[in-house]
GUGUDREN-909273 format. One record per residue (C-alpha): x, y, z; residue in three letters. Coordinates in steps of 0.1 Angstrom, whole numbers, plus 2048, in hexadecimal, padded with zeros to 3 digits. Layout:
<r c1="X" c2="Y" c3="Z" residu="ALA"/>
...
END
This chain:
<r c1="87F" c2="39C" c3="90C" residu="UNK"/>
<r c1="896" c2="3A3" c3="8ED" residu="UNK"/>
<r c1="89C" c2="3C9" c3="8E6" residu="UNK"/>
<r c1="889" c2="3D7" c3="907" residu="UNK"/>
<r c1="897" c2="3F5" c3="913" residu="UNK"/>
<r c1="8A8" c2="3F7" c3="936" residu="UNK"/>
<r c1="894" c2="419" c3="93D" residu="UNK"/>
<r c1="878" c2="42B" c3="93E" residu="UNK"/>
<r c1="863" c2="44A" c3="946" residu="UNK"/>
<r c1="83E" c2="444" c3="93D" residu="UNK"/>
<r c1="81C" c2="449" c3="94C" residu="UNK"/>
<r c1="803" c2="42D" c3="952" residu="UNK"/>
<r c1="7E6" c2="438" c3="93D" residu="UNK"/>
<r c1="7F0" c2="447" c3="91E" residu="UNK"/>
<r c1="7D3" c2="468" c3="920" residu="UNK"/>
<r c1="7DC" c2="475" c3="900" residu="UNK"/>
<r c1="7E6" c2="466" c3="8E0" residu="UNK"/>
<r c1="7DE" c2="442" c3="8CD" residu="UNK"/>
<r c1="802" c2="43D" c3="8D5" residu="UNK"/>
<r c1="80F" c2="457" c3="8C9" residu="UNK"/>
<r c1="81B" c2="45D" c3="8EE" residu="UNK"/>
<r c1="838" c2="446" c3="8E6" residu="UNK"/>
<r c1="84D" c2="434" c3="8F9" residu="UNK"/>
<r c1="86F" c2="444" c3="8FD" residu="UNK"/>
<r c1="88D" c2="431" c3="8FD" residu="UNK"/>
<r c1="8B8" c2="440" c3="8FF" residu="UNK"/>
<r c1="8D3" c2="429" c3="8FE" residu="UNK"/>
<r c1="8EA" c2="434" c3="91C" residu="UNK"/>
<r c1="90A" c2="420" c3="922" residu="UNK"/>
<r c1="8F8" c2="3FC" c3="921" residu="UNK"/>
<r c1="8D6" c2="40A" c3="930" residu="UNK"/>
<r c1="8B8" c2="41A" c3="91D" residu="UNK"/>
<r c1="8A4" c2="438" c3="926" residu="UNK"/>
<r c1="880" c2="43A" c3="91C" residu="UNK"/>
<r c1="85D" c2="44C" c3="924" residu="UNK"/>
<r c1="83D" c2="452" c3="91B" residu="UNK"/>
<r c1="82A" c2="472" c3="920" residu="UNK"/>
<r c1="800" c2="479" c3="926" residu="UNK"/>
<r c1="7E8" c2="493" c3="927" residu="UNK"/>
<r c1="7D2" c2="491" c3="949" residu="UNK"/>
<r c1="7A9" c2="48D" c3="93C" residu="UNK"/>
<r c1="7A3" c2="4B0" c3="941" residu="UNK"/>
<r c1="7C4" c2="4BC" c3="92F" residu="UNK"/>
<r c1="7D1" c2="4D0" c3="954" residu="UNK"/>
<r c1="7F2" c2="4CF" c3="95F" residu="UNK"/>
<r c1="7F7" c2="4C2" c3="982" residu="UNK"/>
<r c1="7FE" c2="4D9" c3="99C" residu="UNK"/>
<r c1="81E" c2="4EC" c3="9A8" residu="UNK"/>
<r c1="82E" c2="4D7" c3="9C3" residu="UNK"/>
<r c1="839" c2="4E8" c3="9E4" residu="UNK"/>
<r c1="85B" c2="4F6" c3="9E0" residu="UNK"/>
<r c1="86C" c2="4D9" c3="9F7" residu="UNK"/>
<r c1="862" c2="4C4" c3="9D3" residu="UNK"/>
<r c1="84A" c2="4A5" c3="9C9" residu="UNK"/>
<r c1="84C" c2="488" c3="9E3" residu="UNK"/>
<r c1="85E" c2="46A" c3="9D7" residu="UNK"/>
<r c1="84E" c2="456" c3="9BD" residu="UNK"/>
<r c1="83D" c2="433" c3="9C8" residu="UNK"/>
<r c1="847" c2="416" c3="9BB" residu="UNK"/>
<r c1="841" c2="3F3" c3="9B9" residu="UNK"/>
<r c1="853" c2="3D3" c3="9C3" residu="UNK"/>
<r c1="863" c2="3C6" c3="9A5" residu="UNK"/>
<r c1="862" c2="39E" c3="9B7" residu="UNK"/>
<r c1="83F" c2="3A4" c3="9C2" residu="UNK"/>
<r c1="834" c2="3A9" c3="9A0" residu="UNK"/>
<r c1="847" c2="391" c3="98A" residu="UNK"/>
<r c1="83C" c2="378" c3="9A7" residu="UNK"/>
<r c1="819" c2="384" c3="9A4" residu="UNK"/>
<r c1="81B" c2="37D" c3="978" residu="UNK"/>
<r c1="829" c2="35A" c3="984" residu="UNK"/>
<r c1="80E" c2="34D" c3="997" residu="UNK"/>
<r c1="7F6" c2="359" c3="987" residu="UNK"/>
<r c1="807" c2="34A" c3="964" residu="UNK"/>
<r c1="809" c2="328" c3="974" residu="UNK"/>
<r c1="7E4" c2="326" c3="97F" residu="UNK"/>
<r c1="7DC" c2="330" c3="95C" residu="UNK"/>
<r c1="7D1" c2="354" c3="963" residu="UNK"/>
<r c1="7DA" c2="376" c3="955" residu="UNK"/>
<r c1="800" c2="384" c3="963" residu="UNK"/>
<r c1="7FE" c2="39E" c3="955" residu="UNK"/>
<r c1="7DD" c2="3A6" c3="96A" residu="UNK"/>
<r c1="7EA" c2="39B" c3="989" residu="UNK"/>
<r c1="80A" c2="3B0" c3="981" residu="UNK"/>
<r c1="7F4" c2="3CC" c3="97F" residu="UNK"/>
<r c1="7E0" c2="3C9" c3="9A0" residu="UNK"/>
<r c1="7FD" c2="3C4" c3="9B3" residu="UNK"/>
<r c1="80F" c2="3E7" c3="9A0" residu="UNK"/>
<r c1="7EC" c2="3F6" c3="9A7" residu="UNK"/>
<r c1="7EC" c2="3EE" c3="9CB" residu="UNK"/>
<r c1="813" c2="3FC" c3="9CF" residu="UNK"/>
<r c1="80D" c2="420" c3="9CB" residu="UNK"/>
<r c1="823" c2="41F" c3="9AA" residu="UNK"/>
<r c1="80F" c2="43F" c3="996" residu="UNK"/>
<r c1="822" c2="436" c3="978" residu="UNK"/>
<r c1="825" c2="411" c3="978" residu="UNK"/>
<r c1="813" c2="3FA" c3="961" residu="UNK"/>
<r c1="817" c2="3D7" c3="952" residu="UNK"/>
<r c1="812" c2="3D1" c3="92C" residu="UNK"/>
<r c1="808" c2="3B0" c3="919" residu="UNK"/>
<r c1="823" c2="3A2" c3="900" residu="UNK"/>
<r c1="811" c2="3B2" c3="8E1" residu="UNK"/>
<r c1="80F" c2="3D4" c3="8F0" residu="UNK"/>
<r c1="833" c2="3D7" c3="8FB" residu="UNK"/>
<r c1="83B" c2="3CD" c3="8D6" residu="UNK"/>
<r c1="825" c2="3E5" c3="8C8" residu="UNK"/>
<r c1="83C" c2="3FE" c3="8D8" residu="UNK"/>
<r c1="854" c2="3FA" c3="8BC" residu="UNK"/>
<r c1="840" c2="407" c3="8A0" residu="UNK"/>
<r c1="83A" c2="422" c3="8B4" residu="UNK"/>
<r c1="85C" c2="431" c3="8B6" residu="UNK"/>
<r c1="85C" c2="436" c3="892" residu="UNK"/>
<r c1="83E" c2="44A" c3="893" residu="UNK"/>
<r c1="82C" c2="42A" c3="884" residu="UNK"/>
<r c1="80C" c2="416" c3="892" residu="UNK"/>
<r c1="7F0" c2="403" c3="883" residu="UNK"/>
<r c1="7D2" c2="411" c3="890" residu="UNK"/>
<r c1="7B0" c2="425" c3="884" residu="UNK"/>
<r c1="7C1" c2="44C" c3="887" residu="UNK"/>
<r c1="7B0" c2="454" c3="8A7" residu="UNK"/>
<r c1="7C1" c2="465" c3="8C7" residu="UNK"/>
<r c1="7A7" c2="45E" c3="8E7" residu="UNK"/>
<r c1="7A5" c2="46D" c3="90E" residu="UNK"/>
<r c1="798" c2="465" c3="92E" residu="UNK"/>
<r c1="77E" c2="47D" c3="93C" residu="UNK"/>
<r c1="77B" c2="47C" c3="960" residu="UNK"/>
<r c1="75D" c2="468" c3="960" residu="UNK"/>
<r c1="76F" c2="44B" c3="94E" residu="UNK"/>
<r c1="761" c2="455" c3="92A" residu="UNK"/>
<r c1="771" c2="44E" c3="90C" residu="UNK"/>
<r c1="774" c2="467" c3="8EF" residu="UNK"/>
<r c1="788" c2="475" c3="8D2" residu="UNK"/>
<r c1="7A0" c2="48D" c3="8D7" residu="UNK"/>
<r c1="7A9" c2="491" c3="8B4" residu="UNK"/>
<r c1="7AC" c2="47C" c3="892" residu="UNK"/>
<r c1="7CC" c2="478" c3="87A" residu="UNK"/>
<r c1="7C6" c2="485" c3="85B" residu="UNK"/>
<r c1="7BC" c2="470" c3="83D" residu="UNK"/>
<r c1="7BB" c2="452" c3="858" residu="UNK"/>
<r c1="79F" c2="43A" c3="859" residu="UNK"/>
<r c1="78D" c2="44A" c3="875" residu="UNK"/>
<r c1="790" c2="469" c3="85E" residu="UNK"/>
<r c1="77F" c2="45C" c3="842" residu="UNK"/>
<r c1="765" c2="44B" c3="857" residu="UNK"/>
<r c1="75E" c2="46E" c3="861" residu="UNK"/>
<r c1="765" c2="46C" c3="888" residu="UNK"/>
<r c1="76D" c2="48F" c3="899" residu="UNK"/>
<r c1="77C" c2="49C" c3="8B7" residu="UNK"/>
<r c1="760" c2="49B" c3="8D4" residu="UNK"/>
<r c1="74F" c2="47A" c3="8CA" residu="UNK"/>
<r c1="74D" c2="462" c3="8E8" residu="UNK"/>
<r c1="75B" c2="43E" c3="8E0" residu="UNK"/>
<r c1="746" c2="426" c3="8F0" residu="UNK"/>
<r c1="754" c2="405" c3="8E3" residu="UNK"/>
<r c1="76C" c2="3F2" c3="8CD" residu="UNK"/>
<r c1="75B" c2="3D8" c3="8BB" residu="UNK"/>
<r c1="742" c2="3D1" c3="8D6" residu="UNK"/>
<r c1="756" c2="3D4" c3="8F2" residu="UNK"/>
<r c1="74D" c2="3F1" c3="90C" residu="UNK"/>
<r c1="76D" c2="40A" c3="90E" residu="UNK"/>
<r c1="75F" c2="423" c3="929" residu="UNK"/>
<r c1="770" c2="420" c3="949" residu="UNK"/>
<r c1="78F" c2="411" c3="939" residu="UNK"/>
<r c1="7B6" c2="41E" c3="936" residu="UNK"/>
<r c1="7BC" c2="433" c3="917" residu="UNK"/>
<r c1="7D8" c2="417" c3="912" residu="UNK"/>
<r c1="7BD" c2="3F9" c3="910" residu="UNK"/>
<r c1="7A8" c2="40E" c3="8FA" residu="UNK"/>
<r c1="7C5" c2="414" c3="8E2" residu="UNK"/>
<r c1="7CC" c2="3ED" c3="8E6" residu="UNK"/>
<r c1="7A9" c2="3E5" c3="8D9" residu="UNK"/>
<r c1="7A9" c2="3FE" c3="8BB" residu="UNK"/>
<r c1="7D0" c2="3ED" c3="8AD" residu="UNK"/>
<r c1="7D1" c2="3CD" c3="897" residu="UNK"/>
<r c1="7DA" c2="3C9" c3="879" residu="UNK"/>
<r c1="7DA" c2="3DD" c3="85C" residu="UNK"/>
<r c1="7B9" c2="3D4" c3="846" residu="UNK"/>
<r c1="7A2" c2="3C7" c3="862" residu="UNK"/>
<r c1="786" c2="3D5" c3="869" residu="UNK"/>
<r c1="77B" c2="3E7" c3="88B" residu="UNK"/>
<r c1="75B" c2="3F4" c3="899" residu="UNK"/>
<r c1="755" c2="40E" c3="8A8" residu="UNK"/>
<r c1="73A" c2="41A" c3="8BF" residu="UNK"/>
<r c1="738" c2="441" c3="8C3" residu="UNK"/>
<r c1="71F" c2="45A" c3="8D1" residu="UNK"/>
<r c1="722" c2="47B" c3="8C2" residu="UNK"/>
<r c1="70E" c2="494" c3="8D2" residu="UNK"/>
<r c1="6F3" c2="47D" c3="8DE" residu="UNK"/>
<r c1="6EE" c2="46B" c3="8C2" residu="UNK"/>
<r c1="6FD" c2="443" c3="8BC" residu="UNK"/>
<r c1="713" c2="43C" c3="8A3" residu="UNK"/>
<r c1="722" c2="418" c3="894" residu="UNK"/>
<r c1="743" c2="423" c3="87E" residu="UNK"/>
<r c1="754" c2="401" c3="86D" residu="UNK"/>
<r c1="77B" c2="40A" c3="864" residu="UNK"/>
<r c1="797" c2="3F8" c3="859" residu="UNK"/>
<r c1="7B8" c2="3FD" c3="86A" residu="UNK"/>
<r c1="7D5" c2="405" c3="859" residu="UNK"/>
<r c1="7F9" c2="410" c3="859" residu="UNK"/>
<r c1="7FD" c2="433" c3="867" residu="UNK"/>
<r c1="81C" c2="44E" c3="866" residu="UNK"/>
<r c1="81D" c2="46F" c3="878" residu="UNK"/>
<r c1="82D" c2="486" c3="874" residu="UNK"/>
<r c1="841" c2="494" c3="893" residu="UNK"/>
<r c1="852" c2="4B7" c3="886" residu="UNK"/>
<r c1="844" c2="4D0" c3="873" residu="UNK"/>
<r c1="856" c2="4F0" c3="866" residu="UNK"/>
<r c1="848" c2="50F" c3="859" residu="UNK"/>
<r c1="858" c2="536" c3="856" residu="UNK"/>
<r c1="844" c2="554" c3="85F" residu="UNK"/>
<r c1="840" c2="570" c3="84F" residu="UNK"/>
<r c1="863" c2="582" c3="863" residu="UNK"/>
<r c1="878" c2="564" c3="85B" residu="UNK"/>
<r c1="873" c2="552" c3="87B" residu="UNK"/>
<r c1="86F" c2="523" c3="87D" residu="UNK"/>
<r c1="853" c2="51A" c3="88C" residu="UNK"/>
<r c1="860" c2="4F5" c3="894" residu="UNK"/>
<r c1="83E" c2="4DF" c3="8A2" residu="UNK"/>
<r c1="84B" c2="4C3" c3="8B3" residu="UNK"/>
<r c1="830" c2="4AB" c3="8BA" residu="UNK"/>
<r c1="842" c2="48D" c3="8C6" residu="UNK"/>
<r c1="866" c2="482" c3="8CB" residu="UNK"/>
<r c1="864" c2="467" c3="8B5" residu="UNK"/>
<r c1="881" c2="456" c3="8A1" residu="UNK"/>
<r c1="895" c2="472" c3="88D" residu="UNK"/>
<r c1="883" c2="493" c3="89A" residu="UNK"/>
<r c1="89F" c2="499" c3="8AD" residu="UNK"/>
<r c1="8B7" c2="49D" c3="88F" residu="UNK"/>
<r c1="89A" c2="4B0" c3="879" residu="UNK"/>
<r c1="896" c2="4C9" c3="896" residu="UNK"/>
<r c1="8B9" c2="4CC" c3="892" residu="UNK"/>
<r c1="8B3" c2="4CE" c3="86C" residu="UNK"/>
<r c1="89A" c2="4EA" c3="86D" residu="UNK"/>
<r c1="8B5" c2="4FF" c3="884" residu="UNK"/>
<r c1="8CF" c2="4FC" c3="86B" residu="UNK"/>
<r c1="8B4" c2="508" c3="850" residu="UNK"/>
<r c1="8A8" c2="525" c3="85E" residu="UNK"/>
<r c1="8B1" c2="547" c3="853" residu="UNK"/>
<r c1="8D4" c2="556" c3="85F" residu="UNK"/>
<r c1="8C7" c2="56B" c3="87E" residu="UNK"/>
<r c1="8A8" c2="561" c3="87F" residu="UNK"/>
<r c1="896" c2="550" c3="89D" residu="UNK"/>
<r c1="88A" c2="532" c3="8A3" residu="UNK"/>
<r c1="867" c2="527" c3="8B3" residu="UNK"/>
<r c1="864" c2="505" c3="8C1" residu="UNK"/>
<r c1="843" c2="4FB" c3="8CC" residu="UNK"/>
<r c1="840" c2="4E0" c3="8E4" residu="UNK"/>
<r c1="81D" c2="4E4" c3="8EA" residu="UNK"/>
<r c1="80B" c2="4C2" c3="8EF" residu="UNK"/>
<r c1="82B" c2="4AD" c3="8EA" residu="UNK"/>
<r c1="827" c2="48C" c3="8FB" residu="UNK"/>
<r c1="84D" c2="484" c3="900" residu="UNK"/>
<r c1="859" c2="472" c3="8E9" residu="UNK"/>
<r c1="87F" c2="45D" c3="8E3" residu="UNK"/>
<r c1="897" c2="46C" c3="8FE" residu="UNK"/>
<r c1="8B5" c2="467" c3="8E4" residu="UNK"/>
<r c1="8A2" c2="47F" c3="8CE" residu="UNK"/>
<r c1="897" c2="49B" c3="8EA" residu="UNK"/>
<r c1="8BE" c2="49C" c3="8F1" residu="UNK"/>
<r c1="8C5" c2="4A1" c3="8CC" residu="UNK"/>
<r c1="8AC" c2="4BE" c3="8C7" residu="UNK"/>
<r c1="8C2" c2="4CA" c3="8E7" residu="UNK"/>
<r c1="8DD" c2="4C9" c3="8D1" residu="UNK"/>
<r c1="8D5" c2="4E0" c3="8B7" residu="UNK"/>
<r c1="8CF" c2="4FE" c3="8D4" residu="UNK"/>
<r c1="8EE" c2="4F4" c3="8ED" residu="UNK"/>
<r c1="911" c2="4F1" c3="8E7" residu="UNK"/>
<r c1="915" c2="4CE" c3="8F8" residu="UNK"/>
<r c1="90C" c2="4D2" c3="920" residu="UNK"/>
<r c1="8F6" c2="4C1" c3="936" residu="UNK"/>
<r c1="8D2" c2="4BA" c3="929" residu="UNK"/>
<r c1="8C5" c2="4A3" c3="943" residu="UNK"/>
<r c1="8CF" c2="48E" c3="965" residu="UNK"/>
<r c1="8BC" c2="471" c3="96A" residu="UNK"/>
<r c1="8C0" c2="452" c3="98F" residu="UNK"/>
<r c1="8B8" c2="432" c3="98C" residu="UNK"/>
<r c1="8B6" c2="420" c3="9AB" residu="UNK"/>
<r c1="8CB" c2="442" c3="9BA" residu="UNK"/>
<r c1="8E2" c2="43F" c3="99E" residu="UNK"/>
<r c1="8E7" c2="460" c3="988" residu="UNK"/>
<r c1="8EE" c2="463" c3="968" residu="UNK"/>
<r c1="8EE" c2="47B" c3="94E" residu="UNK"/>
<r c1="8E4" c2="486" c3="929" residu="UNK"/>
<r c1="8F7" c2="4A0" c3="917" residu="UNK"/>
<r c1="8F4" c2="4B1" c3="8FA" residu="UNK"/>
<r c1="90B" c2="4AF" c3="8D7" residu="UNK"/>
<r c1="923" c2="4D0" c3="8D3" residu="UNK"/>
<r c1="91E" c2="4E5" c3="8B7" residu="UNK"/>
<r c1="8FA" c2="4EF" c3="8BB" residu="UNK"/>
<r c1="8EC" c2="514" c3="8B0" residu="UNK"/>
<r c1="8F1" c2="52A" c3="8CF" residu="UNK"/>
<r c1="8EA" c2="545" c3="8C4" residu="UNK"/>
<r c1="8CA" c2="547" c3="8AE" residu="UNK"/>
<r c1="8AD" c2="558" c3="8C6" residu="UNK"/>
<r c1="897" c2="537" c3="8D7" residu="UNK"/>
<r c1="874" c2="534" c3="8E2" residu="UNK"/>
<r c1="869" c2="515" c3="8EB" residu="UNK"/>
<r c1="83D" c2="515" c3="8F3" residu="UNK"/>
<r c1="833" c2="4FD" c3="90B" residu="UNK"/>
<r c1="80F" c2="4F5" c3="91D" residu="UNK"/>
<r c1="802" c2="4D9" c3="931" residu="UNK"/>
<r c1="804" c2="4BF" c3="916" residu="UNK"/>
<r c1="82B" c2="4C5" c3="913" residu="UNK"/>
<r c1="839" c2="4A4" c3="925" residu="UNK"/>
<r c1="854" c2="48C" c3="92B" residu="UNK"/>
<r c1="874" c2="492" c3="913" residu="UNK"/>
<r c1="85F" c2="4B3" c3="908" residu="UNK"/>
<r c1="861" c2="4BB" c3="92E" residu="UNK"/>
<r c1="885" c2="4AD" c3="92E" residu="UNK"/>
<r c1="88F" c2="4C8" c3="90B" residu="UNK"/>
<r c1="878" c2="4E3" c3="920" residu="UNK"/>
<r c1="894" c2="4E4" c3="93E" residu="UNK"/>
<r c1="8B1" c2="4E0" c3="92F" residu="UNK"/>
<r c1="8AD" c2="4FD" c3="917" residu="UNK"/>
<r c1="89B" c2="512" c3="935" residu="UNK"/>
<r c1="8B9" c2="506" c3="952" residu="UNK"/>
<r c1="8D4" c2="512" c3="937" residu="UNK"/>
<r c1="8C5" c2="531" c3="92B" residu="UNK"/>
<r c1="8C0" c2="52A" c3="90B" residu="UNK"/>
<r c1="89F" c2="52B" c3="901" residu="UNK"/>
<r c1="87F" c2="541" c3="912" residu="UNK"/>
<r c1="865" c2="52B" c3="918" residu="UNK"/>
<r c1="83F" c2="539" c3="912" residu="UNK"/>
<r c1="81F" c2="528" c3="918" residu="UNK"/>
<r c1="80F" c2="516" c3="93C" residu="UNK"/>
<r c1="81E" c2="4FF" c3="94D" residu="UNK"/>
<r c1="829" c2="4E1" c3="947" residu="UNK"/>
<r c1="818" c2="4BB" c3="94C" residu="UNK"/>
<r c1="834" c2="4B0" c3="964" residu="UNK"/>
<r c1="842" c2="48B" c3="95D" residu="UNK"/>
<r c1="863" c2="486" c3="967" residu="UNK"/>
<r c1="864" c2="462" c3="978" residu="UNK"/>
<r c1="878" c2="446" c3="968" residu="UNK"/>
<r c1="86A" c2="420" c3="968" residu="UNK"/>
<r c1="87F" c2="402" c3="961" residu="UNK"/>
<r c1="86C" c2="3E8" c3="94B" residu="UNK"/>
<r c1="86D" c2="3C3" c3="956" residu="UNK"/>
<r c1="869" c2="3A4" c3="945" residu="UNK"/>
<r c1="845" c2="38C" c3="956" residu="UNK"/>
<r c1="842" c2="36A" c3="952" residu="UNK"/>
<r c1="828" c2="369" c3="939" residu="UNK"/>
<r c1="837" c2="380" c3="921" residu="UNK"/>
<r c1="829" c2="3A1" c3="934" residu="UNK"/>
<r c1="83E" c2="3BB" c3="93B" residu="UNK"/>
<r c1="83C" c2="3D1" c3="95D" residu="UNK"/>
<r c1="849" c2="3F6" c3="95E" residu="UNK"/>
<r c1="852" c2="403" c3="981" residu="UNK"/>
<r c1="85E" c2="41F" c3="989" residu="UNK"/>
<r c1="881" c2="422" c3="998" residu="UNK"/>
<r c1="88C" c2="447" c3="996" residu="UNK"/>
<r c1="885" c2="467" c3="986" residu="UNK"/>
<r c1="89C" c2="483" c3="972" residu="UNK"/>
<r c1="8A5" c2="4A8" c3="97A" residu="UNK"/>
<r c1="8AE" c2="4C6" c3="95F" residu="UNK"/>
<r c1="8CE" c2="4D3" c3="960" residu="UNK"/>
<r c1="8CA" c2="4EA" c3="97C" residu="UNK"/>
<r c1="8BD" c2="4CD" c3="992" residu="UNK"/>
<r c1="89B" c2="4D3" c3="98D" residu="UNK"/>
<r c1="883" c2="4B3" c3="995" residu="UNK"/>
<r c1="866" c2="4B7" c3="975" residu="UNK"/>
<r c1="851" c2="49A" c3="985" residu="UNK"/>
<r c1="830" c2="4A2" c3="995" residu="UNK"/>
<r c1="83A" c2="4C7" c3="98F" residu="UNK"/>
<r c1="841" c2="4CF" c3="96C" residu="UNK"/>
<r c1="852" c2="4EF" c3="95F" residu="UNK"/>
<r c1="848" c2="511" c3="964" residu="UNK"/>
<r c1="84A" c2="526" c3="942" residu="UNK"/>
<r c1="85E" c2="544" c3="944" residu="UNK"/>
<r c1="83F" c2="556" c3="938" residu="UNK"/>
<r c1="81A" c2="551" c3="938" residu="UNK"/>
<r c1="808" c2="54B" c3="919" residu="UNK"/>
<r c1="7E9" c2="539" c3="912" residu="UNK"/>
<r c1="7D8" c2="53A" c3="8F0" residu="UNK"/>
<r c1="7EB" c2="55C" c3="8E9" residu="UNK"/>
<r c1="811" c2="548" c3="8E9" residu="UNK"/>
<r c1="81C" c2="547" c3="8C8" residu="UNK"/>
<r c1="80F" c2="56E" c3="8C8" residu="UNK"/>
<r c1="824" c2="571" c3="8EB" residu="UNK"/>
<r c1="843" c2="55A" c3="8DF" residu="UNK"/>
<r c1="847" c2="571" c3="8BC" residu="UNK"/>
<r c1="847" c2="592" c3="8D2" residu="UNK"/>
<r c1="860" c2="585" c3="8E6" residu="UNK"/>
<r c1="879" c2="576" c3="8C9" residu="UNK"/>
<r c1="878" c2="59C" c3="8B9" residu="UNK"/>
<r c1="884" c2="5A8" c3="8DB" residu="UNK"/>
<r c1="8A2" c2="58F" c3="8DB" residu="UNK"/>
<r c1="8AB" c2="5A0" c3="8B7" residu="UNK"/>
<r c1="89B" c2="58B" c3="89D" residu="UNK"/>
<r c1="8A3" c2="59C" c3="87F" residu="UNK"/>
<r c1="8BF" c2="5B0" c3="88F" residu="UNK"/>
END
C-alpha cells in the first residue's frame, strides 16, 4: 500500500482518544517507526514487572494471516476478519488488522486533523461505552454531550461490547453528514443528531507562571510539536525553568518525540529500538538547552513516544520526572499489506531507553511521586535546581 510505514508501535484498541492516539511514524534509513498509545478503561497503569523484565512479546505469523485474508477474499468473505481471528488466536497483545479506509484515515491524523463529531470515548471493564471528554466548540460540544455519558449506538447500531477503534470508525465520515447518537446520561435516554466536521487539535500549549517558569502541555506528538516544544524552550526566560507535562499523552510521531529530545540534549542517544533482533537507534540533534532546570510530569496516560521522551531525559539526567508511573508500551509492530486491501500490524520487537531499559509491559517509574499535587511538587523541585538563580 503506497506511503505505509515500515514500523510501528501501537496498541490494538485505542482506550483513549477519537484518534487522537495517532499513529506514529519515523523515517529511519529506508524503514519507518510508528506507534500508537492507549489508556486502559479504568485509566491504571499496568503493573511493575519482576526485575528479570516483561516476557517476550507474542506475535503472530505474518503467512498465516495474509493467507487467512486470501481465503477468505476469494470465497467472498471479510479478510480483514479472518486476519483478525487468526492475530486474536496468536497471543499477539498488540496486533490488529485494519480495513483500507481506516488505515487511510491514519493520514489525517498525523497532522492533528480528523473528521469526526469532537468526542474522545473509553472502554469500561464491562464493555460500556462512554465519553471521556469532548473538543471544544466540536459538534458533540454544541449538541451538548459531556464527559460521563454512556454511548449506546451510532446511528442504530449497538456500540457496547466493541473496540474503541470500531467505535471511532462508526462516528468518522465525511464532513457535513449527519450521525446519531444514542446516549444515556445518568439513567435517562438521549437521541443527539450531529453533523461531522473537520477537526484540529491542538497538541502544545505554552503558558509562564508567575516566577517565569514554561509550562509546555504536550498532548500528542503530532506533526510539528516537536519543533514548537523546541520553540517554547528557546522562548522562555534566560534562567528560568521549564515544565513539560506529559500527563495523558498518547504517543504521538516518533520523529517528533526525538525532536522535543533535542531541545533538552546535546545530540546523544534518545532511543534503541530491534526489529526481528535487529537494533537500531534514534538520536537526538546537537545544540539543545542543557542547562535550563527540567521537569517533565508524567502519570499512567503518558505512553508510547511520551514513554520513549520520558527515558531518554530520565536515563541521561536531564530532566526529574514527577507524577505515577507510566502506561508501559514499548513493543514495535510491522504493518503488512492483505489481500483485500486490509492491513495487519504484528508485532516484531520492542525499544529500550538509553540506559537499556525495556518500557513495555512495565512503564517508567517517576523520580518522584506525585498524584494530583504534581505541578505543586514539580514547581518546588525546579526552585531547588535554582530557577531564578
Amino acid at each position: 500500500m503506497p506511503g505505509m510505514p515500515a514500523l510501528c508501535l501501537r496498541p490494538r484498541d485505542l482506550r483513549r482518544g477519537a484518534f487522537l492516539t495517532l499513529l506514529f511514524a519515523l523515517s529511519v534509513s529506508t524503514a519507518a517507526v510508528t506507534g500508537w498509545g492507549c489508556v486502559e478503561a479504568d485509566g491504571a497503569a499496568p503493573a511493575a514487572l519482576a526485575e528479570a523484565g516483561p516476557p517476550p512479546a507474542a506475535t503472530a505469523d505474518r503467512e498465516a494471516v495474509a493467507r487467512a485474508a486470501a481465503e477468505a477474499v476469494a470465497e467472498g468473505k471479510s479478510g480483514k476478519k479472518a486476519a483478525q481471528e487468526v492475530v486474536s488466536r496468536s497471543g499477539d497483545r498488540w496486533g490488529t488488522v485494519y480495513d483500507r479506509g481506516e488505515y487511510a484515515a491514519f493520514a489525517e491524523d498525523l497532522d492533528g486533523r480528523w473528521t469526526g463529531v469532537g468526542l474522545w470515548t473509553r472502554r469500561r471493564p464491562d464493555g460500556r461505552i462512554e465519553v471521556d471528554r469532548v473538543q471544544p466548540d466540536s459538534p458533540a460540544a454544541r449538541a451538548g454531550l459531556r464527559a460521563g455519558d454512556r454511548l449506546l449506538s451510532v446511528d442504530g447500531r449497538a456500540v457496547s461490547g466493541l473496540p474503541v477503534a470500531d467505535v471511532v470508525a462508526l462516528l468518522r465520515g465525511e464532513a457535513g453528514t449527519p450521525v446519531v447518537l444514542g446516549l444515556s446520561r445518568e439513567g435517562a435516554a438521549l437521541t443527539e443528531t450531529v453533523r461531522r466536521a473537520q477537526l484540529r487539535a491542538d497538541p502544545v500549549t505554552v503558558r509562564r507562571l508567575a516566577d517565569g517558569t514554561t509550562v509546555i502541555k504536550v498532548a500528542s506528538f503530532t506533526r510539528g510539536s516537536g519543533e514548537r516544544v523546541r520553540e517554547a524552550v528557546r522562548q522562555a526566560p534566560p534562567g528560568a525553568g521549564v515544565m513539560l507535562d506529559l500527563r495523558g499523552n498518547p504517543g504521538g510521531l516518533v520523529t517528533e518525540a526525538v525532536t522535543a529530545a533535542s531541545a533538552f540534549l546535546d545530540g546523544g542517544l534518545v532511543a534503541t529500538y530491534d526489529v526481528h533482533g535487529s537494533e537500531r537507534a534514534l538520536y537526538a540533534a546537537p545544540g539543545g538547552d542543557t542547562g535550563r532546570p527540567l521537569v517533565a510530569l508524567v502519570d499512567g496516560g503518558t505512553m508510547s513516544a511520551a514513554e520513549l521522551l520520558t527515558g531518554a531525559l530520565q536515563d541521561r539526567g536531564r530532566a526529574v520526572t514527577v507524577g505515577t508511573r507510566t502506561f508501559g508500551k514499548g513493543s514495535v509492530q510491522m504493518p503488512t499489506p492483505l489481500p483485500g486491501g486490509a492491513v495487519a500490524e504484528l508485532t516484531v520487537g520492542t525499544y529500550r531507553t538509553p540506559a537499556g531499559r525495556s518500557i513495555d509491559g512495565g512503564g517508567i517509574t517517576p523520580d518522584l511521586a506525585g498524584g494530583d499535587a504534581a505541578e505543586e511538587r514539580a514547581r518546588t523541585v525546579l526552585g531547588g535546581l535554582g530557577v531564578g538563580s
